[in-house]
LUMDOMI-175028 format. One record per residue (C-alpha): x negated, y negated, z; residue in three letters. Coordinates in steps of 0.2 Angstrom, whole numbers, padded with zeros to 4 digits, always signed. Layout:
// LUMDOMI-175028
XYZALA;...
// end
This chain:
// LUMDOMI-175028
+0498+0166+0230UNK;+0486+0163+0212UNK;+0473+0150+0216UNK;+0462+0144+0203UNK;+0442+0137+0204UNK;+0437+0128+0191UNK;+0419+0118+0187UNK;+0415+0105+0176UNK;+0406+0114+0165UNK;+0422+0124+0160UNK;+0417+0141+0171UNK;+0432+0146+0177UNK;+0437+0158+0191UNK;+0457+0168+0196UNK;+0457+0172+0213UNK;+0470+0173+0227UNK;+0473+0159+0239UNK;+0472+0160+0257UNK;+0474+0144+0271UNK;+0486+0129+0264UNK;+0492+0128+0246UNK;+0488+0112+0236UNK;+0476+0106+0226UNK;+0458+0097+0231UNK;+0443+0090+0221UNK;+0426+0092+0228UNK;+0406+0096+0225UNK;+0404+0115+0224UNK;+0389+0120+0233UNK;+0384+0138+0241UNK;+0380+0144+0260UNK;+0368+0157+0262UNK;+0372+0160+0280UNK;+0379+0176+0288UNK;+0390+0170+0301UNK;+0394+0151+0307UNK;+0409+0150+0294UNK;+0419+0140+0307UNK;+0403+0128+0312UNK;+0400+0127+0291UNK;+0420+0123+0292UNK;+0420+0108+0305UNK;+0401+0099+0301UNK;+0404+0086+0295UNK;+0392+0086+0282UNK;+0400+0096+0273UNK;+0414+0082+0269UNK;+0415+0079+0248UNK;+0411+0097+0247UNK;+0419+0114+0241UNK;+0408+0127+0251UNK;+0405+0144+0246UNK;+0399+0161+0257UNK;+0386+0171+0250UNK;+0389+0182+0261UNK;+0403+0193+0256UNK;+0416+0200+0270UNK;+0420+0179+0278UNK;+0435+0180+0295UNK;+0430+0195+0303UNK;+0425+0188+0321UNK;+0441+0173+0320UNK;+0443+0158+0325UNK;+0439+0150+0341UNK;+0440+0130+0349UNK;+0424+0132+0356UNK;+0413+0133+0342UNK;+0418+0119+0332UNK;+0407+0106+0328UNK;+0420+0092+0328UNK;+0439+0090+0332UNK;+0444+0098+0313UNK;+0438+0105+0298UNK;+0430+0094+0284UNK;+0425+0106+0268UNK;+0438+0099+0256UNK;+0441+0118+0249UNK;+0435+0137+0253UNK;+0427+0150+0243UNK;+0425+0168+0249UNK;+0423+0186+0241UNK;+0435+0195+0254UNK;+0444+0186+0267UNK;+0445+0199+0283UNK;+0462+0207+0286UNK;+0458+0208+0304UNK;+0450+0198+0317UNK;+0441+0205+0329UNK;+0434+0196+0344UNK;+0439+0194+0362UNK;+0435+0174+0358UNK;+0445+0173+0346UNK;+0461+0162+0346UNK;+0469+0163+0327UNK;+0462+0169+0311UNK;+0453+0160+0298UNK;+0468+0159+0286UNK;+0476+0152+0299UNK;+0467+0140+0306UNK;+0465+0133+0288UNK;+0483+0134+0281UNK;+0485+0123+0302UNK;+0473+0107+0294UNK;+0477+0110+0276UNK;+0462+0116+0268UNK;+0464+0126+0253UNK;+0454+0143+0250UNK;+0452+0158+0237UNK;+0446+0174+0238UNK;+0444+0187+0227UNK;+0431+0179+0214UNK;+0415+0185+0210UNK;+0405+0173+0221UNK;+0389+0181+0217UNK;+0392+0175+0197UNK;+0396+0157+0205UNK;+0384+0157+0217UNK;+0369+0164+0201UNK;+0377+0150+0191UNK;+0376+0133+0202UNK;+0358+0140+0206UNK;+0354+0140+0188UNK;+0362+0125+0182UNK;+0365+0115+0198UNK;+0380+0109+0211UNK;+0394+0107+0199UNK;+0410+0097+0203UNK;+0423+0107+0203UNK;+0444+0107+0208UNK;+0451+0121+0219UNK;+0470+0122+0215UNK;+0485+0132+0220UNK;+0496+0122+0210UNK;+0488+0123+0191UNK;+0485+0136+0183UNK;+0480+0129+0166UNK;+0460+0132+0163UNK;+0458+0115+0152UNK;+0469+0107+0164UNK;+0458+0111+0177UNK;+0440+0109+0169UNK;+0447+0090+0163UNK;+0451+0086+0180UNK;+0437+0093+0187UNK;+0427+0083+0175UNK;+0436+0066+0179UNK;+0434+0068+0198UNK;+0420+0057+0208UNK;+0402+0060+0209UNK;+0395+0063+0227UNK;+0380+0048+0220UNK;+0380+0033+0227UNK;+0399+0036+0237UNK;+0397+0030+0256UNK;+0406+0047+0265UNK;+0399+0039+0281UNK;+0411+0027+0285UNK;+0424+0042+0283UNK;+0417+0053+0297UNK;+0411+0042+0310UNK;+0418+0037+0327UNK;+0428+0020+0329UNK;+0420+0016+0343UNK;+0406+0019+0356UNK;+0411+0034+0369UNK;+0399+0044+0382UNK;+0393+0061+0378UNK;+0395+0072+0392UNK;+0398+0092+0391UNK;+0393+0111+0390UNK;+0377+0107+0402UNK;+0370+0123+0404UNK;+0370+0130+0422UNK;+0355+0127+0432UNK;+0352+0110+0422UNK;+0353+0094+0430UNK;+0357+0084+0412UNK;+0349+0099+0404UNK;+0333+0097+0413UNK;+0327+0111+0423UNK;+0323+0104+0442UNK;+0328+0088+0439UNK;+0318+0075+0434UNK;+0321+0058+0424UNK;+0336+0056+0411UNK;+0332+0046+0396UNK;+0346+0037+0390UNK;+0349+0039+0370UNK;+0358+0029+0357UNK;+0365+0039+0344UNK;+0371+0032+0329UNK;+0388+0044+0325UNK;+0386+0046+0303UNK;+0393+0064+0306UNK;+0385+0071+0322UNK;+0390+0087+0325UNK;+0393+0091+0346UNK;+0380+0104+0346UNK;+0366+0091+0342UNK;+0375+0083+0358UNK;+0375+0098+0369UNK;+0355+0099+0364UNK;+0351+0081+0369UNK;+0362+0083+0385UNK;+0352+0102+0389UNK;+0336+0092+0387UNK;+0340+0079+0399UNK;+0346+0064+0387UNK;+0363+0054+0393UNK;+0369+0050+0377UNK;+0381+0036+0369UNK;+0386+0039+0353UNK;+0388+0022+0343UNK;+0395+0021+0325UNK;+0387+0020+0310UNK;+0392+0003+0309UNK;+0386-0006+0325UNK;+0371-0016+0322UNK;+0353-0015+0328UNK;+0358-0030+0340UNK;+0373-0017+0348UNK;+0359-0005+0350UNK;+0345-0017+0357UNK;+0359-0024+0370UNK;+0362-0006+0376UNK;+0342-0004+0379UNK;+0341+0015+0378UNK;+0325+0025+0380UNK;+0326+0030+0364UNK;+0338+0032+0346UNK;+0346+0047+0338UNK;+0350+0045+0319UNK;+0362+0060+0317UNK;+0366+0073+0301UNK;+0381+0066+0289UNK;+0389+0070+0272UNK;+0384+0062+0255UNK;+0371+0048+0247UNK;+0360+0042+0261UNK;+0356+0026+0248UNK;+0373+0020+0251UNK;+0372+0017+0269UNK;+0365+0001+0268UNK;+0371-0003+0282UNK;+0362+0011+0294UNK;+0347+0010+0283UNK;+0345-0010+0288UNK;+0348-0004+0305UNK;+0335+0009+0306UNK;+0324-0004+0299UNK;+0326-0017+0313UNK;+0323-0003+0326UNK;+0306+0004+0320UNK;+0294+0000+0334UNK;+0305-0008+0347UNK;+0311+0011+0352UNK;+0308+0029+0350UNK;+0319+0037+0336UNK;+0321+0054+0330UNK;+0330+0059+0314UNK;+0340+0074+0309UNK;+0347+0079+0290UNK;+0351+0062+0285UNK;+0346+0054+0298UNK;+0330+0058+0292UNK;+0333+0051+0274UNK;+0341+0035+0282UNK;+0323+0034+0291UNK;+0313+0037+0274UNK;+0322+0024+0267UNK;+0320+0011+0281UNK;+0302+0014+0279UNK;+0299+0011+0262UNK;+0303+0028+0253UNK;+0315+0034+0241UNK;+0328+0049+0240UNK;+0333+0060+0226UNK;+0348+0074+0222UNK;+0340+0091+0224UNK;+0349+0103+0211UNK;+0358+0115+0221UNK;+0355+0109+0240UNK;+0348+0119+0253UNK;+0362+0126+0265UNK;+0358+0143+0274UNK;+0351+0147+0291UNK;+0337+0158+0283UNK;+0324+0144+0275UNK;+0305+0144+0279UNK;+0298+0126+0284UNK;+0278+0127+0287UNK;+0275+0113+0304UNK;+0260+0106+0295UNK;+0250+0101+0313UNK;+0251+0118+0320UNK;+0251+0131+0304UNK;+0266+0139+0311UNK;+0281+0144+0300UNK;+0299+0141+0306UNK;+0314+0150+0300UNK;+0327+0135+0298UNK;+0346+0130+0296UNK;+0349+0119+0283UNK;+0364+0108+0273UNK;+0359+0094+0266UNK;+0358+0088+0246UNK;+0346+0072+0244UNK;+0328+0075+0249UNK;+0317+0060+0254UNK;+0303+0061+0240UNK;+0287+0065+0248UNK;+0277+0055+0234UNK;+0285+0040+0239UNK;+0278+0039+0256UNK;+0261+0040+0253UNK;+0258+0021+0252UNK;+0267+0019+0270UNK;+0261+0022+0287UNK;+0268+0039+0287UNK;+0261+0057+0286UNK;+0272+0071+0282UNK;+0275+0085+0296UNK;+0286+0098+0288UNK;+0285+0106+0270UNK;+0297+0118+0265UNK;+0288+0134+0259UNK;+0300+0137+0246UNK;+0301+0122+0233UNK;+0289+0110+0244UNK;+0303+0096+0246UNK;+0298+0086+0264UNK;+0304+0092+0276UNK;+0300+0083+0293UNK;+0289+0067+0294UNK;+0280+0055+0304UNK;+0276+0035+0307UNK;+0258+0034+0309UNK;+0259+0018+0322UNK;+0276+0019+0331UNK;+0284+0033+0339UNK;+0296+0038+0325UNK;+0301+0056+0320UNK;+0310+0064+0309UNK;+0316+0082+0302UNK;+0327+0086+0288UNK;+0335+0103+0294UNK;+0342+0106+0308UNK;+0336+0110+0325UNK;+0352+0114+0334UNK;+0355+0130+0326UNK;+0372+0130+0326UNK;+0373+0143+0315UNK;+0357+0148+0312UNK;+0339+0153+0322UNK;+0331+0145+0337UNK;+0312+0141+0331UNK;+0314+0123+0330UNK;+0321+0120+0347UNK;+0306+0112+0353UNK;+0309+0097+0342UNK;+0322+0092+0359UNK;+0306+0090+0369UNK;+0298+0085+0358UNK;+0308+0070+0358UNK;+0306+0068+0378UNK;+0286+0070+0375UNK;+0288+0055+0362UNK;+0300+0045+0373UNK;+0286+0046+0390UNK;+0274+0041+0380UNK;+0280+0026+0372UNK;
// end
């Protein structure tokens, strides 16, 4: 099966095609991870987007139910060098191609992702169409073209939860809500803008009973409730057009502890008076080095995430930055002065990706006692 990948810019790639045939539209952005394909698959975030693997062999470890990060895959297309003949894991349950011919996502192999990968770091995240159906090069490149911009869309509302549900799973043994010996459970709000169930595994391994509201419910939902504290999860597209969680975040600053993640984190910058730009390429890896400005230490951090929240337009708020990443300087994590509000933009879970940032978990109970 031909499949064909073209960007707007008329760069063109011939490949194979592997998972569903069709055709799909979407931003073409790159992943610089090693492993994770399947948790890169089922974030969330990743919704509006055509993802590609840097790294080169993709499928060789399979698919399995328990590492997916929500109840389906939400890449709109797949981009590979070599899709594994063979996988090879006791875990494993079906094979990549498999699993994505079973939800309909369209992926090519056999193009020189090192080219395309050289190419949207030079001249930015393209939009691009990924077809199985169209062959035709100008075809392609037009429609490609015509297709919408990720600015200013609202993906939010297309990935969150209908309606408020308890999260309560994975405890790890020897946990009592995560908590080694016990001790008090905070009770967490978290507003659902594309929360991937690792995130909710953490908070539940760190003692936190969470309920996971929608995007949509209003600070009143969430001030009935009376939790200890508010989680604003990771999601997919503009964090400017979510008003609607932006307002939210707002209302909430200093009634309750809140702790940010991705674009959770950008939702918060804007609440508090900052603004948020399109980076050129994104940062989506598990490999990228973010300094902790109060202790000097350096983390190595997994990332996916477009926007950035401008650092310069903080600086006449009450809020002091906490996290600078090492390689273009972008925020990275950041502070209220007066209230006990948090934020980070990469992600702490680490699912895929390293442990460093763990501690950002407790942190949030340290924030949460305090208050």
């Amino acid at each position: 099966m031909k499949a064909w990948l073209a960007l707007e810019d008329g760069l063109v790639f011939e490949g194979e095609g592997f998972g569903a045939e069709g055709e799909v539209y979407g931003e073409v952005v790159f992943n610089t991870s090693l492993s994770g394909y399947q948790e890169i698959l089922t974030d969330p975030s990743y919704k509006g987007q055509i993802v590609t693997m840097t790294y080169p062999h993709i499928g060789n470890y399979g698919i399995n139910s328990k590492d997916e990060e929500s109840a389906h895959p939400w890449v709109e297309g797949f981009i590979i060098r070599e899709l594994s003949p063979v996988a090879s894991n006791p875990r494993s349950e079906e094979t990549l191609d498999q699993y994505l011919s079973r939800y309909g996502k369209v992926g090519i192999q056999g193009i020189d992702t090192r080219r395309l990968v050289k190419h949207l770091r030079d001249h930015g995240a393209k939009k691009g169409i990924l077809s199985t159906l169209d062959g035709d090069p100008k075809s392609l490149v037009r429609k490609a073209a015509e297709s919408p911009s990720l600015v200013g869309v609202d993906l939010v509302k297309e990935v969150t939860c209908r309606k408020p549900y308890e999260f309560k799973e994975n405890i790890a043994e020897g946990f009592e809500w995560g908590l080694p010996g016990g001790g008090k459970n905070y009770k967490v709000a978290a507003l659902d803008c594309g929360i991937k169930q690792t995130i909710l595994r953490k908070l539940n391994q760190h003692g936190f009973q969470v309920t996971v509201f929608p995007a949509s419910a209003p600070a009143e939902e969430i001030t009935k409730f009376k939790p200890d504290g508010v989680f604003l999860s990771n999601g997919p597209g503009d964090p400017a057009a979510v008003t609607y969680v932006i307002k939210t975040a707002r209302s909430l600053v200093g009634k309750f502890p809140i702790f940010g993640i991705c674009l959770g984190h950008q939702m918060l910058g804007l609440a508090l008076g900052g603004n948020t730009s399109k980076l050129k390429f994104g940062h989506r890896g598990g490999n990228h080095p973010v300094m902790d400005l109060r202790t000097k230490k350096i983390e190595i951090t997994s990332q996916n995430h477009g926007f950035v929240v401008d650092l310069d337009s903080l600086s006449h708020h009450e809020v002091e930055p906490t996290h600078l990443n090492l390689n273009d300087k972008t925020l990275e994590g950041m502070a209220h002065k007066k209230y006990p509000v948090f934020s980070v933009q990469y992600h702490p879970e680490n699912s895929p990706g390293p442990h460093d940032s763990d501690y950002l978990f407790q942190r949030f109970r340290e924030v949460i006692e305090r208050a």
